[in-house]
CHARMM-style PDB file with segment names, atoms N, HN, CA, C and O in Angstrom:
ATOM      1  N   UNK     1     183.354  48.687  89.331  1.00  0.00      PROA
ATOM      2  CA  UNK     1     182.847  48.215  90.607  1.00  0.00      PROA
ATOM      3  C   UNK     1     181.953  49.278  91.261  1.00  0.00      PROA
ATOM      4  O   UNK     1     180.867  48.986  91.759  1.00  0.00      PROA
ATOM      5  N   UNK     2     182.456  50.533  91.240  1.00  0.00      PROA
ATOM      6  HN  UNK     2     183.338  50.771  90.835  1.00  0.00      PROA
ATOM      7  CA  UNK     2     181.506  51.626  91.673  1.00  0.00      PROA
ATOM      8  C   UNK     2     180.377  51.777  91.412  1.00  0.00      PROA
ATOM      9  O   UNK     2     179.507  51.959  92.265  1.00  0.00      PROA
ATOM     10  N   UNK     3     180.130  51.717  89.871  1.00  0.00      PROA
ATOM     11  HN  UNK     3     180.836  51.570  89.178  1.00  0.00      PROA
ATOM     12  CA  UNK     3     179.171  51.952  89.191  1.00  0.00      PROA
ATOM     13  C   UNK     3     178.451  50.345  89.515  1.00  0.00      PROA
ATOM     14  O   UNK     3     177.259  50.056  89.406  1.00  0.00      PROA
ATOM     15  N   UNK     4     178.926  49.968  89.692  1.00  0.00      PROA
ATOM     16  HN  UNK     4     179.894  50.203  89.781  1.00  0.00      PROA
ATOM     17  CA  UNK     4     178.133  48.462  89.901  1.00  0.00      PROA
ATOM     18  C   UNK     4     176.881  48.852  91.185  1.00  0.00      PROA
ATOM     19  O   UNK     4     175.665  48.898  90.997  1.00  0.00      PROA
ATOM     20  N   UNK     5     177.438  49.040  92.174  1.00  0.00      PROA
ATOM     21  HN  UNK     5     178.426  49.003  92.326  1.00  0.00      PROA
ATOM     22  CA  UNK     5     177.265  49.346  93.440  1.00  0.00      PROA
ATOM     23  C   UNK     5     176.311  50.191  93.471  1.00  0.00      PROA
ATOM     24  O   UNK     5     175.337  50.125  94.221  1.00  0.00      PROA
ATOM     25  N   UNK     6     176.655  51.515  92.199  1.00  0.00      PROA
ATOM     26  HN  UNK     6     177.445  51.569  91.590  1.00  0.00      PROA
ATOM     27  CA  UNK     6     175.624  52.776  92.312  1.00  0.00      PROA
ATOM     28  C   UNK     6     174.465  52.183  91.916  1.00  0.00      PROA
ATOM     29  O   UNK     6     173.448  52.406  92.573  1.00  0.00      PROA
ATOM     30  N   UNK     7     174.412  51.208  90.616  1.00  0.00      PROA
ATOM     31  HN  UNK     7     175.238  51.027  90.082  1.00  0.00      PROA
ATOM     32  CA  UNK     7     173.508  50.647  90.228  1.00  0.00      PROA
ATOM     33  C   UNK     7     172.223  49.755  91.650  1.00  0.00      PROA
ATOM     34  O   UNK     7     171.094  49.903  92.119  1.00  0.00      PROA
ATOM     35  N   UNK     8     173.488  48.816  91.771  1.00  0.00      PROA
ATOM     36  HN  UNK     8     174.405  48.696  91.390  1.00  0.00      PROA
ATOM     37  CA  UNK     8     172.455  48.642  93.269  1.00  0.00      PROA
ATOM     38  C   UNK     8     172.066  49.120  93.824  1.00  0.00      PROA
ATOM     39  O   UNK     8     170.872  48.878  93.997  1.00  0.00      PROA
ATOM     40  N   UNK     9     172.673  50.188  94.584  1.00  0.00      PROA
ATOM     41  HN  UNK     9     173.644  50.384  94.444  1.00  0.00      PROA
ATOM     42  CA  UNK     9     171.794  50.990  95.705  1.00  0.00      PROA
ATOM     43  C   UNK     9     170.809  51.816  95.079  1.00  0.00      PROA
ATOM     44  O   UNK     9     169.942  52.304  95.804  1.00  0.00      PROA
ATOM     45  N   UNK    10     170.798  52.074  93.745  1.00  0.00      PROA
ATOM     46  HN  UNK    10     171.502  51.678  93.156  1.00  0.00      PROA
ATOM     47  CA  UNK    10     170.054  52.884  92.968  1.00  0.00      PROA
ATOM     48  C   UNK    10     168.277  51.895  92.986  1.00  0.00      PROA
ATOM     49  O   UNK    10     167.301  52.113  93.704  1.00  0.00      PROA
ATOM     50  N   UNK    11     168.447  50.960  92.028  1.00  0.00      PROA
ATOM     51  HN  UNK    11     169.239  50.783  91.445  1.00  0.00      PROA
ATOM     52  CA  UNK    11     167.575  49.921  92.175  1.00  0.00      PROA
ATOM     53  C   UNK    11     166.840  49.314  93.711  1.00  0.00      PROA
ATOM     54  O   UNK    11     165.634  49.252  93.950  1.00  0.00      PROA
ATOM     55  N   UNK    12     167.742  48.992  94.432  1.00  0.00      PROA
ATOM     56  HN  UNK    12     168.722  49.043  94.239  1.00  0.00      PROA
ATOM     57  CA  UNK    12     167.173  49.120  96.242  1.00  0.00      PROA
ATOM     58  C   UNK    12     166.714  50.115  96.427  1.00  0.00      PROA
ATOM     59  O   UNK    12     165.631  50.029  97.006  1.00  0.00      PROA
ATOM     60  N   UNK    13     167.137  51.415  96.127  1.00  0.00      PROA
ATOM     61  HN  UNK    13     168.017  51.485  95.657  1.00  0.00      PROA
ATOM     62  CA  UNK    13     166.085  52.747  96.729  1.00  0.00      PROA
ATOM     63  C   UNK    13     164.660  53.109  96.329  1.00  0.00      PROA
ATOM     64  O   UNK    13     163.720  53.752  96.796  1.00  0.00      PROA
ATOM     65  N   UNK    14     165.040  52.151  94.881  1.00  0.00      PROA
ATOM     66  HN  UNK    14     165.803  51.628  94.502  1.00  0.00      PROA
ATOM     67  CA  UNK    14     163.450  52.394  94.074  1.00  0.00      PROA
ATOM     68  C   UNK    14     162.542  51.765  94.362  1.00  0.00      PROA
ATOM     69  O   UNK    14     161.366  52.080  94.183  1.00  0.00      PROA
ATOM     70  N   UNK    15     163.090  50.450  95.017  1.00  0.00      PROA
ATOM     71  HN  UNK    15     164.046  50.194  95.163  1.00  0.00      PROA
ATOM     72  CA  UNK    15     161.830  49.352  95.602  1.00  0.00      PROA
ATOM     73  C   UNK    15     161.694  49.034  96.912  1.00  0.00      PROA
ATOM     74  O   UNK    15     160.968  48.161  97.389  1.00  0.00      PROA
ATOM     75  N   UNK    16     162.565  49.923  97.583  1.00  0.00      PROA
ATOM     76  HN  UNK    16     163.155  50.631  97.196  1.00  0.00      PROA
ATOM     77  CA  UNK    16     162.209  50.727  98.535  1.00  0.00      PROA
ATOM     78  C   UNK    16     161.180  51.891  99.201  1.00  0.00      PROA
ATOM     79  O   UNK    16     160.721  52.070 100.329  1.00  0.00      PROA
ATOM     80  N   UNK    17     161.054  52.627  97.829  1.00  0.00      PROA
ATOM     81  HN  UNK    17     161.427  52.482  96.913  1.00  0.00      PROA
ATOM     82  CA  UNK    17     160.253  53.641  97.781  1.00  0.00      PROA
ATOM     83  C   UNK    17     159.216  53.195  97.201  1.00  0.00      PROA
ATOM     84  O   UNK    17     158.458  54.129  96.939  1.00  0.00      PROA
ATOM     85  N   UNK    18     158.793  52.131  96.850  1.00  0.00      PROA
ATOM     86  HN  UNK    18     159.409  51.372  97.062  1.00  0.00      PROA
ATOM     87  CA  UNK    18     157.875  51.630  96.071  1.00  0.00      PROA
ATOM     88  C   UNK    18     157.023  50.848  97.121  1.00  0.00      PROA
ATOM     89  O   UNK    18     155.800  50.971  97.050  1.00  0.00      PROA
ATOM     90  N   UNK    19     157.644  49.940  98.227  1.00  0.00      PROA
ATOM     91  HN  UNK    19     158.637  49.840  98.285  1.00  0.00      PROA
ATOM     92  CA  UNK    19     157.212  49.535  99.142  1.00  0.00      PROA
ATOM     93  C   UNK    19     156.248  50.840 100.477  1.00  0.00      PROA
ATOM     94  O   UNK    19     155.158  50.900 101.046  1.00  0.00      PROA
ATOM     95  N   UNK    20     157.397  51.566 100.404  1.00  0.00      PROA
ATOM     96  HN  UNK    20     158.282  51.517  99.942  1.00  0.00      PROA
ATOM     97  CA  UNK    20     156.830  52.668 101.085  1.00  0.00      PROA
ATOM     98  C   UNK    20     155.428  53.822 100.709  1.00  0.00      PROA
ATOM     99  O   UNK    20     154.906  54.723 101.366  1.00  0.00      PROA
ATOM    100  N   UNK    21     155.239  53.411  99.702  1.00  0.00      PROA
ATOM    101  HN  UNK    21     155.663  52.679  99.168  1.00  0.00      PROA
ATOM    102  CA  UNK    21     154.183  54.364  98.650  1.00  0.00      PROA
ATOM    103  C   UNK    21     153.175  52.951  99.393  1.00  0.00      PROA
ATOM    104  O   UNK    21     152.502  52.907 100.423  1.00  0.00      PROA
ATOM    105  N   UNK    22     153.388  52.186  98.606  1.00  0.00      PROA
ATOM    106  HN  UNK    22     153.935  52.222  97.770  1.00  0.00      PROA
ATOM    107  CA  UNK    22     152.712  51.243  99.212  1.00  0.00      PROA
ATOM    108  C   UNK    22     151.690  50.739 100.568  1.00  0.00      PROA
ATOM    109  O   UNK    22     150.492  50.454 100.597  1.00  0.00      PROA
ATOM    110  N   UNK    23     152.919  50.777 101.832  1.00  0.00      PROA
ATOM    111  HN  UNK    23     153.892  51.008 101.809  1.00  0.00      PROA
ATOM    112  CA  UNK    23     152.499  51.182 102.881  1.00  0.00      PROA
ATOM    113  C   UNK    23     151.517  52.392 103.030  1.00  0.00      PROA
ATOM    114  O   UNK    23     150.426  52.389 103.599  1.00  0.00      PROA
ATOM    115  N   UNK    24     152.069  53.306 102.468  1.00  0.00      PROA
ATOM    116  HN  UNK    24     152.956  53.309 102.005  1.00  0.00      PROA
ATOM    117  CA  UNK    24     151.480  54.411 102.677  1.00  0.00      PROA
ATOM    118  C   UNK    24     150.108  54.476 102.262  1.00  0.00      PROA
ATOM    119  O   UNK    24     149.314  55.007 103.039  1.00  0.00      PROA
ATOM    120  N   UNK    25     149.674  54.001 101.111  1.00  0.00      PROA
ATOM    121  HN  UNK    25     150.319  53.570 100.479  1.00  0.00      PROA
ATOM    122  CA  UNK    25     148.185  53.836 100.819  1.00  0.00      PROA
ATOM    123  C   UNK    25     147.241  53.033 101.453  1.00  0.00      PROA
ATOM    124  O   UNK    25     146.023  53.203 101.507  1.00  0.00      PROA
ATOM    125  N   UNK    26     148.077  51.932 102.038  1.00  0.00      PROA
ATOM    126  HN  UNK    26     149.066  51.794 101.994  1.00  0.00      PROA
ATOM    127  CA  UNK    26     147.702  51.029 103.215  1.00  0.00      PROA
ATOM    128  C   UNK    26     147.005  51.494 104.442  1.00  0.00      PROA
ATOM    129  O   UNK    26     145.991  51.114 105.028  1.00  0.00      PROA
ATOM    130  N   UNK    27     148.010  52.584 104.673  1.00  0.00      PROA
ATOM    131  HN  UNK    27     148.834  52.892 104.197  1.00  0.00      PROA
ATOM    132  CA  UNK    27     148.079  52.677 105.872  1.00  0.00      PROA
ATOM    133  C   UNK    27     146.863  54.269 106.143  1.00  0.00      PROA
ATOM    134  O   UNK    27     146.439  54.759 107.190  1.00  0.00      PROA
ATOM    135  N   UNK    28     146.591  54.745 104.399  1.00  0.00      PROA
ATOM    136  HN  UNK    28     146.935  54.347 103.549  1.00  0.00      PROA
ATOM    137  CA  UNK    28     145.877  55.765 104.746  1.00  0.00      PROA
ATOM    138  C   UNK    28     144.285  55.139 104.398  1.00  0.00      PROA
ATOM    139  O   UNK    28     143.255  55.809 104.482  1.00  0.00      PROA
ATOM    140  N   UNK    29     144.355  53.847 104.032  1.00  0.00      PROA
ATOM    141  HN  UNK    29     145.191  53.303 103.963  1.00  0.00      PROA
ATOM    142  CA  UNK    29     142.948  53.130 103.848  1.00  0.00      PROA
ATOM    143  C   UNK    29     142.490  52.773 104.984  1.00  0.00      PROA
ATOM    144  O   UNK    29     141.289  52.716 105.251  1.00  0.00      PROA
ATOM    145  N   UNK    30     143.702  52.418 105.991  1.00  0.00      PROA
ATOM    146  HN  UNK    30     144.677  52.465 105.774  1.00  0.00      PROA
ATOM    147  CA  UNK    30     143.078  52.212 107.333  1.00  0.00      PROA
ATOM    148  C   UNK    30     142.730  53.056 108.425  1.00  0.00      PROA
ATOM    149  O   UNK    30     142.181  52.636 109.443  1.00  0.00      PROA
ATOM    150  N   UNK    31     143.155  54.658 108.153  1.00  0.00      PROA
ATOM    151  HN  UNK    31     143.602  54.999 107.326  1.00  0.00      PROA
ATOM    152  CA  UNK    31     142.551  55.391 108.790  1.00  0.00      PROA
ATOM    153  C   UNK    31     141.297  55.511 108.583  1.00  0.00      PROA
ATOM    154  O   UNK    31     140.411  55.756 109.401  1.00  0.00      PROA
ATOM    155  N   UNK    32     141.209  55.288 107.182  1.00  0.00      PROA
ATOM    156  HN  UNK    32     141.929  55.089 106.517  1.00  0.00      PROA
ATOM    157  CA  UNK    32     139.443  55.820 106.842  1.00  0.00      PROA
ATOM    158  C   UNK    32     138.350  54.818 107.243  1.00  0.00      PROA
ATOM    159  O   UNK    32     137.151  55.053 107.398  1.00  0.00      PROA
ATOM    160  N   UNK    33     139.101  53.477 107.401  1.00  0.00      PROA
ATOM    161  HN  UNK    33     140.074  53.286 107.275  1.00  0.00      PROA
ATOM    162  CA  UNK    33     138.354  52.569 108.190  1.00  0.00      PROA
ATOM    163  C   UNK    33     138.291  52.939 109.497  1.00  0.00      PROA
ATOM    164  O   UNK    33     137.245  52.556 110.020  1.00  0.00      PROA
ATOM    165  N   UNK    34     138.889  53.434 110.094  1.00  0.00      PROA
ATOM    166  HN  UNK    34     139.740  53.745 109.669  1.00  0.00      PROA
ATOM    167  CA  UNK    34     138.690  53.595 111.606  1.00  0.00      PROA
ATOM    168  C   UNK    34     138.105  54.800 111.767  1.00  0.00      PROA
ATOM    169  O   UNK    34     137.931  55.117 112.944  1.00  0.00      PROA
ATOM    170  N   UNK    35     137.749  55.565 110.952  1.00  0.00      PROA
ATOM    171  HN  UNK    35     137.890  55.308 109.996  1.00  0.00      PROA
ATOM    172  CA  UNK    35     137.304  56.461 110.969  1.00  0.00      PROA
ATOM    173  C   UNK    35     135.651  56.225 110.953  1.00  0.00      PROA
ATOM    174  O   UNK    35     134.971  56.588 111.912  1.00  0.00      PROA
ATOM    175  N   UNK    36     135.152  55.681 109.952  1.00  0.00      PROA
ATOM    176  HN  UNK    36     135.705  55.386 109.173  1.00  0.00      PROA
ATOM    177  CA  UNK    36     134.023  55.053 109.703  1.00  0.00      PROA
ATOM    178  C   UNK    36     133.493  54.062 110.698  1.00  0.00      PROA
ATOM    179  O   UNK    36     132.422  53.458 110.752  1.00  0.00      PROA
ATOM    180  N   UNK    37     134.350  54.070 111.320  1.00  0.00      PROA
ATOM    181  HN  UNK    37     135.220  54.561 111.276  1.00  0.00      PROA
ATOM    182  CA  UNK    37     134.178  52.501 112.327  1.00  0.00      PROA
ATOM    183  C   UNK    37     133.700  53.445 113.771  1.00  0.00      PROA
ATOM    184  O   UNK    37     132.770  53.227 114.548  1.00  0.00      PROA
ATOM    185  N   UNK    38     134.605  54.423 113.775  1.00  0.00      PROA
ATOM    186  HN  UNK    38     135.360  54.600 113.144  1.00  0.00      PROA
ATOM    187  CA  UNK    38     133.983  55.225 114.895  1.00  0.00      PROA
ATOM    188  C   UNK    38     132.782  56.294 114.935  1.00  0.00      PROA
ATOM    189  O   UNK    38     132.222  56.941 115.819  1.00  0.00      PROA
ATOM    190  N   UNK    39     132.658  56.152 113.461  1.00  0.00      PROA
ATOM    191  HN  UNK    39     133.113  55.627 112.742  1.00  0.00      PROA
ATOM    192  CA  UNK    39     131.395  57.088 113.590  1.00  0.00      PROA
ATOM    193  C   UNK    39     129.985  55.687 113.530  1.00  0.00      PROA
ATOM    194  O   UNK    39     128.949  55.702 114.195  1.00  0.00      PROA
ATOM    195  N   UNK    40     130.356  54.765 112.670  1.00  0.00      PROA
ATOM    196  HN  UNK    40     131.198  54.753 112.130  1.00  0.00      PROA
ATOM    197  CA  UNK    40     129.411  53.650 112.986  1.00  0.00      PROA
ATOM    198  C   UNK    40     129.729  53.549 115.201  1.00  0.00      PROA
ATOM    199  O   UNK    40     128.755  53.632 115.949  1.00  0.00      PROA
ATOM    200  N   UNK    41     130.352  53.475 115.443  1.00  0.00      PROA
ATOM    201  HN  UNK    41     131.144  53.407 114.835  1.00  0.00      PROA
ATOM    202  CA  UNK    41     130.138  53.168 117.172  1.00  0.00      PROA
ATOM    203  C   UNK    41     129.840  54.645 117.679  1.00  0.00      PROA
ATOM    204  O   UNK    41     129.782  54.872 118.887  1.00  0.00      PROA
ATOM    205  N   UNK    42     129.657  55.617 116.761  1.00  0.00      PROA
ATOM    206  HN  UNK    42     129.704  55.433 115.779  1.00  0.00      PROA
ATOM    207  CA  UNK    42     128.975  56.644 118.032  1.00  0.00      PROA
ATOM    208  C   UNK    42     127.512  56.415 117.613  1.00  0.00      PROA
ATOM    209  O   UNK    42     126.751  56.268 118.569  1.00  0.00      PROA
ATOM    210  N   UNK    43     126.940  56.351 116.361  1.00  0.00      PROA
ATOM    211  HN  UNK    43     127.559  56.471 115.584  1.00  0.00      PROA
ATOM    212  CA  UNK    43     125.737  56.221 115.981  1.00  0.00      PROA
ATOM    213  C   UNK    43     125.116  55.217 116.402  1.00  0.00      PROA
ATOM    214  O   UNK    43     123.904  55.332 116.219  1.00  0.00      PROA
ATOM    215  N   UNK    44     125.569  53.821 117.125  1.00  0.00      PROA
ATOM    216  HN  UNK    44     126.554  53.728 117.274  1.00  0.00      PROA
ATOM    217  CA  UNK    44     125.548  52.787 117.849  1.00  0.00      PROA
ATOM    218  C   UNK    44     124.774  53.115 118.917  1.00  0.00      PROA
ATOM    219  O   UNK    44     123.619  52.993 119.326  1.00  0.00      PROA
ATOM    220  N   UNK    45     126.213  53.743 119.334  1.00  0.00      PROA
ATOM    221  HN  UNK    45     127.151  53.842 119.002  1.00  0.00      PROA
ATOM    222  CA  UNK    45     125.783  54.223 121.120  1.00  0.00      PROA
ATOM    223  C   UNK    45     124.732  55.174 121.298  1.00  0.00      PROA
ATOM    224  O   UNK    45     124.003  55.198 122.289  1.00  0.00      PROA
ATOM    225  N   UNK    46     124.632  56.281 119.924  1.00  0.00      PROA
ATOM    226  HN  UNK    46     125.224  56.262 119.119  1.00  0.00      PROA
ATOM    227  CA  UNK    46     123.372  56.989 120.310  1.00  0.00      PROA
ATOM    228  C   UNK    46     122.090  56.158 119.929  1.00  0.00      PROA
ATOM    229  O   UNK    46     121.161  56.280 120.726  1.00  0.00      PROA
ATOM    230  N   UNK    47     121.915  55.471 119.026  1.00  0.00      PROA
ATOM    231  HN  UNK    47     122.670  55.372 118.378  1.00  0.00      PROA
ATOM    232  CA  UNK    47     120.892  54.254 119.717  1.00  0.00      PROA
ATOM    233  C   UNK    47     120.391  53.892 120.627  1.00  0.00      PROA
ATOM    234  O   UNK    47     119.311  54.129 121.169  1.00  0.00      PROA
ATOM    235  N   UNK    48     121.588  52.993 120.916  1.00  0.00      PROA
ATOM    236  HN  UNK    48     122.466  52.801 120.475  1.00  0.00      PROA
ATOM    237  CA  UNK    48     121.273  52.068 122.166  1.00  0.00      PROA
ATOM    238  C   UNK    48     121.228  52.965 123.587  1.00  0.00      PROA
ATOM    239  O   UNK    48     121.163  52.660 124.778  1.00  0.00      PROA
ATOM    240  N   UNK    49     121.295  54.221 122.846  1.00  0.00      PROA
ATOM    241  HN  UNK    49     121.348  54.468 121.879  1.00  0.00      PROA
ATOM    242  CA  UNK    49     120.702  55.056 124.478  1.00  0.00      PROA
ATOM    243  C   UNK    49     119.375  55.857 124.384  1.00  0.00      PROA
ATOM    244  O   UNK    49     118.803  56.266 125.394  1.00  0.00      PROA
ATOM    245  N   UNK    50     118.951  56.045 123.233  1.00  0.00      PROA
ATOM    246  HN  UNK    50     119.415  55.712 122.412  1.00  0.00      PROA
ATOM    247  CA  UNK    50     117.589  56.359 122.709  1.00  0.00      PROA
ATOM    248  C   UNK    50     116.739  54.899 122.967  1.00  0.00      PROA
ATOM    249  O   UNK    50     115.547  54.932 123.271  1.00  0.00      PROA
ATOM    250  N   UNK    51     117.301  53.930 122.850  1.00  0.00      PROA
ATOM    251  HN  UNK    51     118.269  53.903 122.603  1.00  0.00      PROA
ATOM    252  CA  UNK    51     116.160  53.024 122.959  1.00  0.00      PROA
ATOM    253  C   UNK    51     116.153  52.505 124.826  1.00  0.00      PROA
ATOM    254  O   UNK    51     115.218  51.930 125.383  1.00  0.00      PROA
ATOM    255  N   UNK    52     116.931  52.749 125.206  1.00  0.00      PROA
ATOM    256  HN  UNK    52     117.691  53.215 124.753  1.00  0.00      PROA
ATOM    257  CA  UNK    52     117.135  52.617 126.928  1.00  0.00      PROA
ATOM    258  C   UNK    52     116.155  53.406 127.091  1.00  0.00      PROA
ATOM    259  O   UNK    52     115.067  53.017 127.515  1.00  0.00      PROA
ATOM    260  N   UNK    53     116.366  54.397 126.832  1.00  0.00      PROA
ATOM    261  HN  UNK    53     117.250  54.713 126.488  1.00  0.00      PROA
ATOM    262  CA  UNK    53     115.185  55.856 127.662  1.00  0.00      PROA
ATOM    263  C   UNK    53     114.136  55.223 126.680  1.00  0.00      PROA
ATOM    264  O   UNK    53     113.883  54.268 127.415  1.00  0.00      PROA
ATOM    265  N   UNK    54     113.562  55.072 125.904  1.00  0.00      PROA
ATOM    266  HN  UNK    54     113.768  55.848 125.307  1.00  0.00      PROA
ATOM    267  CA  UNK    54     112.563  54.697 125.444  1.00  0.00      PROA
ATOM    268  C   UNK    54     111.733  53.536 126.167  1.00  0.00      PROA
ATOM    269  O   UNK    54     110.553  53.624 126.509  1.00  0.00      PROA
ATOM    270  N   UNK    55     112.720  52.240 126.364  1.00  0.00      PROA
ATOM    271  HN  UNK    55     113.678  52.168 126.087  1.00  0.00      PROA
ATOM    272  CA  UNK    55     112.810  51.230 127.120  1.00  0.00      PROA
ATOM    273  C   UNK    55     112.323  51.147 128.552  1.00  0.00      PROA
ATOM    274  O   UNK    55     111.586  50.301 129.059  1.00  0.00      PROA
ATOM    275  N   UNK    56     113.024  52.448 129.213  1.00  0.00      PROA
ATOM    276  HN  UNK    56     113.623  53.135 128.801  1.00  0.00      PROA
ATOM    277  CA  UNK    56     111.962  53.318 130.314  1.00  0.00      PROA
ATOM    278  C   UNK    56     111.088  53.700 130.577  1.00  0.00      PROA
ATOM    279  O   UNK    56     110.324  53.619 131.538  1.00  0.00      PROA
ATOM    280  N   UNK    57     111.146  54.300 129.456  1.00  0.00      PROA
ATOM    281  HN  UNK    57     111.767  54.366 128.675  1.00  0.00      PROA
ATOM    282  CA  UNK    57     109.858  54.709 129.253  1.00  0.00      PROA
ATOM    283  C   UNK    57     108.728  54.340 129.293  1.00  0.00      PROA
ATOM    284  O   UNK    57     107.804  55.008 129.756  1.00  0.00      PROA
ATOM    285  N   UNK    58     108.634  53.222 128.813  1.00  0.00      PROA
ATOM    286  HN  UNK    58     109.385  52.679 128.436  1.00  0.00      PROA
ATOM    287  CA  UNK    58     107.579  51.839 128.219  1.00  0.00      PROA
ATOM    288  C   UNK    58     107.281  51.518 129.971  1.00  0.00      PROA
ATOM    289  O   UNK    58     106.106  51.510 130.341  1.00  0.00      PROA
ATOM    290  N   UNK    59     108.298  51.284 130.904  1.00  0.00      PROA
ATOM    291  HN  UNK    59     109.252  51.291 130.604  1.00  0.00      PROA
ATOM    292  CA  UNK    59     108.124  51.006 131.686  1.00  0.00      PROA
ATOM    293  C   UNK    59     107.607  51.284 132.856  1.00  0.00      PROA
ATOM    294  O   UNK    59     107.249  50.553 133.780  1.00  0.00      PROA
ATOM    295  N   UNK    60     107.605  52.784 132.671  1.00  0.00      PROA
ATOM    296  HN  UNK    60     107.896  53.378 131.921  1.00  0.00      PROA
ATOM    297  CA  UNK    60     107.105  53.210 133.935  1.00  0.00      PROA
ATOM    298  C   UNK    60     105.391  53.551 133.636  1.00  0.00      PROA
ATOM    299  O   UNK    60     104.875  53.252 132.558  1.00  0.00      PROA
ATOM    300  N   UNK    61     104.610  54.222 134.771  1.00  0.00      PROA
ATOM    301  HN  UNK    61     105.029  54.465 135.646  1.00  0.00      PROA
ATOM    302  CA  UNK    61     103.868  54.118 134.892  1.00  0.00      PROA
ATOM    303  C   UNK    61     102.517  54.702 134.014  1.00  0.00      PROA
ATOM    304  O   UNK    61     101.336  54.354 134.003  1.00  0.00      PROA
ATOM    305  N   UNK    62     103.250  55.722 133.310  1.00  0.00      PROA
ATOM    306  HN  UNK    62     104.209  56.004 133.318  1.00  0.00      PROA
ATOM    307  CA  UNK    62     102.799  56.833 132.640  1.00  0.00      PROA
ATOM    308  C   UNK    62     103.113  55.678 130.970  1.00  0.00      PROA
ATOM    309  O   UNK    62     102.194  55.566 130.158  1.00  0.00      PROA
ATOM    310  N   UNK    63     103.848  55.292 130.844  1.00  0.00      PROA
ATOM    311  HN  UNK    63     104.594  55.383 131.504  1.00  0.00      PROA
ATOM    312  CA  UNK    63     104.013  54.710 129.635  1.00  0.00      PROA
ATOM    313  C   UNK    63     103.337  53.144 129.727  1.00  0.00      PROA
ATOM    314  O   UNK    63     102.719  52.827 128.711  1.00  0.00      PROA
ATOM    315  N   UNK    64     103.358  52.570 130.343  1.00  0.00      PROA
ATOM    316  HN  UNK    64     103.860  52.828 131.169  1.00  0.00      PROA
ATOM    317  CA  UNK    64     103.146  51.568 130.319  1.00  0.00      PROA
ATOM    318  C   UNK    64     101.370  51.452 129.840  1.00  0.00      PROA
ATOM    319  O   UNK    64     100.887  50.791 128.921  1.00  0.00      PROA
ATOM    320  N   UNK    65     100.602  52.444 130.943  1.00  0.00      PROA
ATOM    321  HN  UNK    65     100.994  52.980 131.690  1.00  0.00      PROA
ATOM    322  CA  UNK    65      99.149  53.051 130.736  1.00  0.00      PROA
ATOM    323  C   UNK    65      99.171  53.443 129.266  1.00  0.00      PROA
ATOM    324  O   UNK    65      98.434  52.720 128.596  1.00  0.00      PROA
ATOM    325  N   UNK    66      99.599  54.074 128.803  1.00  0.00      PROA
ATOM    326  HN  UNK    66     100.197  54.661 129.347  1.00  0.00      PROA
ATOM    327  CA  UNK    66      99.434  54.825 127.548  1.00  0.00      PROA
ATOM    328  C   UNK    66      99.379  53.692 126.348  1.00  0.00      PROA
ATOM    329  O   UNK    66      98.623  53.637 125.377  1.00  0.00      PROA
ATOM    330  N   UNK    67     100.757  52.548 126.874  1.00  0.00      PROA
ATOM    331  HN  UNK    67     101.371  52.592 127.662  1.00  0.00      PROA
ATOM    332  CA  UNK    67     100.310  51.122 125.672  1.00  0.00      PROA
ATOM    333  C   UNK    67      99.145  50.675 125.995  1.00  0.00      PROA
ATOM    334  O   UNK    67      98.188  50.633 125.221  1.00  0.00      PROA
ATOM    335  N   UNK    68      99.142  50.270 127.281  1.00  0.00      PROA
ATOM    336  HN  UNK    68      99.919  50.304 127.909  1.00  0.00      PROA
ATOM    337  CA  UNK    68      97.575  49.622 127.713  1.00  0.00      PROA
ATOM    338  C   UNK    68      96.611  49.955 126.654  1.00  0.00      PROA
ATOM    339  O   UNK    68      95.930  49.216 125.943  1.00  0.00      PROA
ATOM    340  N   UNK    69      96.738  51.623 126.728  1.00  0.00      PROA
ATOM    341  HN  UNK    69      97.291  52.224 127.306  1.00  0.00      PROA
ATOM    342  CA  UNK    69      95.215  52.090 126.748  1.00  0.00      PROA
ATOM    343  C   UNK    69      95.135  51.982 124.832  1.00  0.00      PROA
ATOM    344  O   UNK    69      94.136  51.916 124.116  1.00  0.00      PROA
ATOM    345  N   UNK    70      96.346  51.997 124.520  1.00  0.00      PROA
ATOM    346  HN  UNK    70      97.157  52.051 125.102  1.00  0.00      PROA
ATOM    347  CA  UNK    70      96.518  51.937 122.545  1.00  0.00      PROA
ATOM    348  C   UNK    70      96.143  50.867 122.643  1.00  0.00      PROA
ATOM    349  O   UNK    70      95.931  50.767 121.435  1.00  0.00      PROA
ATOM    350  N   UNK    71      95.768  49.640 123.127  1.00  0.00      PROA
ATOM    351  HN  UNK    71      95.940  49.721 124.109  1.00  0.00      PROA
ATOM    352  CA  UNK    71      94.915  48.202 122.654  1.00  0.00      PROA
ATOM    353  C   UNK    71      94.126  48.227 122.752  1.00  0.00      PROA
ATOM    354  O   UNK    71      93.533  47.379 122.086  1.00  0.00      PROA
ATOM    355  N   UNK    72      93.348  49.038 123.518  1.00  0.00      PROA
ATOM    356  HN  UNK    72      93.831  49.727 124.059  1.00  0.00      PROA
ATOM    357  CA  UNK    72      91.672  49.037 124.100  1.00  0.00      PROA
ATOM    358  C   UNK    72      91.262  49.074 122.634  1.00  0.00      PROA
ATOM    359  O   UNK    72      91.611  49.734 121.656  1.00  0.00      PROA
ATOM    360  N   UNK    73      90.277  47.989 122.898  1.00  0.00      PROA
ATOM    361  HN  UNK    73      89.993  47.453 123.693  1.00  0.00      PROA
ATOM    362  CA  UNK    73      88.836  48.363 121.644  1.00  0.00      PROA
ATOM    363  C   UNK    73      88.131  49.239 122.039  1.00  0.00      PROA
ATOM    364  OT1 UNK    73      87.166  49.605 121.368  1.00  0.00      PROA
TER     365      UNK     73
END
């Protein structure tokens, strides 16, 4: 009966630990996604703030003249 028992808990610990390896590769694939994910959203944001000031740029008075004057024939 003992040995029965050892057997079980023996076998449960292994697919136990097997689940957990598991997780674990899971769980270190999803750091590297979030990792990537945040460097894709800083490279985002430095964009979309290069093209704001750019966007400004265009707009004000000094820029706006300067497109003007790039169409002139």
């Amino acid at each position: 009966m003992a040995a029965t028992t050892i057997g079980l808990l023996t076998w449960k610990y292994k697919g136990l630990q097997e689940e957990h390896e598991e997780l674990q590769t899971k769980h270190e694939g999803l750091q590297s996604m979030a990792a990537g994910l945040v460097v894709q959203l800083a490279e985002s944001t430095a964009e979309n703030e290069s093209l704001k000031s750019e966007n400004a740029y265009l707009k004000s008075a000094t820029g706006a003249s300067k497109t003007l004057k790039s169409y002139d024939c």
